[in-house]
C-alpha positions as CSV (number, residue, x, y, z in Angstrom):
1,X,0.0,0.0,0.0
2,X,1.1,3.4,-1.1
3,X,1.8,6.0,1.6
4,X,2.4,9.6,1.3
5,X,6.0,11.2,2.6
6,X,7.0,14.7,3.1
7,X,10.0,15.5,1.0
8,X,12.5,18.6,1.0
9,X,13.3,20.1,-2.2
10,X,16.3,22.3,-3.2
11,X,15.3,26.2,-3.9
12,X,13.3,27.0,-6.5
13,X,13.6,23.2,-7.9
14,X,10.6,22.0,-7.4
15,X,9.6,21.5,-11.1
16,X,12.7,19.6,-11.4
17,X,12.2,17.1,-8.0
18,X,9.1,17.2,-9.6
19,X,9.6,15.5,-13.1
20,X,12.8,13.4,-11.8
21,X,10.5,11.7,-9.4
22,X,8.1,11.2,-11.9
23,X,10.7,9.5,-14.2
24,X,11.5,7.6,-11.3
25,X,8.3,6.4,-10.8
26,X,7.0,7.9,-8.1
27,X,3.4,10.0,-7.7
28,X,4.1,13.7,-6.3
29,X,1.4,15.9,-4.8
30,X,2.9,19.7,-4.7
31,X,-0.3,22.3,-3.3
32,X,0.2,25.5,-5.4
33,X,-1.7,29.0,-4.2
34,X,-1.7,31.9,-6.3
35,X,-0.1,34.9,-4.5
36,X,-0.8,39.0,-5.0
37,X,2.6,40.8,-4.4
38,X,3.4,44.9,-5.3
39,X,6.0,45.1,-7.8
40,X,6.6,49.0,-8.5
41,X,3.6,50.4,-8.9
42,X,1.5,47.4,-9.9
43,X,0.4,43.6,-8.5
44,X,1.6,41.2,-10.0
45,X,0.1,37.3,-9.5
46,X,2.0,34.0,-9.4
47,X,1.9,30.5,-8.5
48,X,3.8,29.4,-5.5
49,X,4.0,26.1,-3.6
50,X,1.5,26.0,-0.6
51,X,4.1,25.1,1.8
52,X,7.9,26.6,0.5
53,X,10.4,23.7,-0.4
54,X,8.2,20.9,0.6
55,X,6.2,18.6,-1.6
56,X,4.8,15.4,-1.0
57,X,5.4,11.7,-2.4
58,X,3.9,8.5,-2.5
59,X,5.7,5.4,-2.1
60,X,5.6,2.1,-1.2
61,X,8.2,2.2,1.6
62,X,8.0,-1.9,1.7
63,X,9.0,-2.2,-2.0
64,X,10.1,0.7,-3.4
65,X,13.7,1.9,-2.6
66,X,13.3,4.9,-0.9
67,X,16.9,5.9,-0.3
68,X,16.9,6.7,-3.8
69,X,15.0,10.1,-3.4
70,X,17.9,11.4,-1.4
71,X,19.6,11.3,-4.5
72,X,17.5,12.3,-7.2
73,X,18.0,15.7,-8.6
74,X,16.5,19.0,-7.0
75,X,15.7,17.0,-4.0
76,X,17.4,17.8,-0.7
77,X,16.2,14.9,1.8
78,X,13.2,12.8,2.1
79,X,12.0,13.7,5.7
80,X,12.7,11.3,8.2
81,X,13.1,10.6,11.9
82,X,15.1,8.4,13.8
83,X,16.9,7.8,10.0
84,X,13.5,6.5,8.6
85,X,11.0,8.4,6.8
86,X,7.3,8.1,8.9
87,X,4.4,8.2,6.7
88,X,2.0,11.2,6.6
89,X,-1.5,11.0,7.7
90,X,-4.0,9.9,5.0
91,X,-6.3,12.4,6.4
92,X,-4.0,15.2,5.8
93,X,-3.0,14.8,2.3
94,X,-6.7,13.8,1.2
95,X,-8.5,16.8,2.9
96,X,-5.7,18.6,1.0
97,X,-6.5,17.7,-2.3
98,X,-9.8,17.7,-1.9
99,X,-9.1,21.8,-1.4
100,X,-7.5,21.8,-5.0
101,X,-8.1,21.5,-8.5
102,X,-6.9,19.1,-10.8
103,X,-3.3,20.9,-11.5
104,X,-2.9,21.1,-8.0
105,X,-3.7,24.7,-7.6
106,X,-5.5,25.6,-4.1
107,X,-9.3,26.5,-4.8
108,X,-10.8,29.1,-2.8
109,X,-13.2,28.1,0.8
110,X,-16.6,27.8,-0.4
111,X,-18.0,27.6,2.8
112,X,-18.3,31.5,3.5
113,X,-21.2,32.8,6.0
114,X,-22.3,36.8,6.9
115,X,-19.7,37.8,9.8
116,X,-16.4,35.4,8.8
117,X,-13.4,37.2,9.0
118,X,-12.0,36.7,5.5
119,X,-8.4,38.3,3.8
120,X,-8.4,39.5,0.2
121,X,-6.1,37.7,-2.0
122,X,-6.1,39.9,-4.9
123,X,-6.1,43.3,-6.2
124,X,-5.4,46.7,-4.6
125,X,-6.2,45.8,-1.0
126,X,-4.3,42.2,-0.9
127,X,-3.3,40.9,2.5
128,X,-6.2,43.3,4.2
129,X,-8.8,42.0,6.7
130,X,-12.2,42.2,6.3
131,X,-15.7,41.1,7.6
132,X,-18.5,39.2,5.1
133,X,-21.6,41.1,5.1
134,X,-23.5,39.8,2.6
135,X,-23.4,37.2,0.2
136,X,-25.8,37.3,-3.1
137,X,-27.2,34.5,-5.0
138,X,-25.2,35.6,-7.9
139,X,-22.2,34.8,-5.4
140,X,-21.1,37.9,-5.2
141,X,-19.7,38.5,-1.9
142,X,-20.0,42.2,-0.4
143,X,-17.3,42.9,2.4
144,X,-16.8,45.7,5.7
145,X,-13.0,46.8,5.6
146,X,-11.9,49.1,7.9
147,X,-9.9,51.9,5.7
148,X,-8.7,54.8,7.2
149,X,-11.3,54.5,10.2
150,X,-14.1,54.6,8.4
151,X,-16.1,51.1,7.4
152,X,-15.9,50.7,3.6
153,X,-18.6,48.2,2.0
154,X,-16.8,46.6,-0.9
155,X,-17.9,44.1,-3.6
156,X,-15.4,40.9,-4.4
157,X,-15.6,37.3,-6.0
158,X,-15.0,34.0,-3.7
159,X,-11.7,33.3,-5.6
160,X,-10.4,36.4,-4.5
161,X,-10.9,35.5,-0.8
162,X,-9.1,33.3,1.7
163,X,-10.6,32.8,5.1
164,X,-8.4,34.5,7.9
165,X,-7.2,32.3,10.8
């Protein structure tokens, strides 16, 4: 039975651990989010790896060799403790992809009610907080921000919304 690892990747190789695993046989999961950053005087969006440098793998740690990821190129290490790798939690890596779309890339919570705390992903006021206040059937989501002290009532899509912690 195939479980699921956690493995380390060089910087900004993860395309090539990627497709030398994948050559070696072995299934990779890597969660990608799309991220909003200032550059000058405009935003510019990419696609960046969920969690920076890791990436998951499936194996079969009974038959497959699994010293052999240590060596493939743009990996650093396969994760391990006690010098053997521990298998993830099914639970983890399902609920995870069940959050993205089929290339990987992290979809945006559906679950939104009236009075979440939500951040903005997107656009001019990326990385702000706001409140949901109301949510049409269109799914059009209309949001409080707090700008400059004064409470702002904003329209956005879902996709440009994450859920705060």
């Amino acid at each position: 039975m195939n479980h699921w690892y956690l493995i380390q990747f060089k910087p900004n190789s993860y395309r090539l651990a990627e497709r030398n695993l994948h050559r070696q046989g072995f299934g990779t999961f890597l969660p990608m989010q799309q991220i909003t950053r200032r550059k000058a005087s405009r935003f510019v969006s990419n696609l960046e790896p969920l969690f920076p440098g890791y990436m998951f793998v499936s194996l079969n740690s009974e038959l497959a060799p699994w010293r052999k990821i240590n060596s493939t190129i743009g990996v650093s290490r396969l994760v391990s403790f006690e010098w053997k790798p521990k298998p993830l939690p099914l639970q983890l890596i399902s609920g995870l992809m069940l959050r993205c779309d089929a290339s990987s890339t992290l979809l945006p919570p559906t679950s939104l009610k009236t009075g979440d705390s939500v951040e903005l992903l997107t656009g001019p006021f990326a990385n702000f907080i706001a409140t949901v206040d109301t949510i049409d059937p269109d799914q059009r989501i209309w949001l409080l921000m707090d700008f400059m002290g004064q409470e702002t009532r904003m329209q956005v899509s879902a996709d440009q919304l994450q859920q705060s912690k």
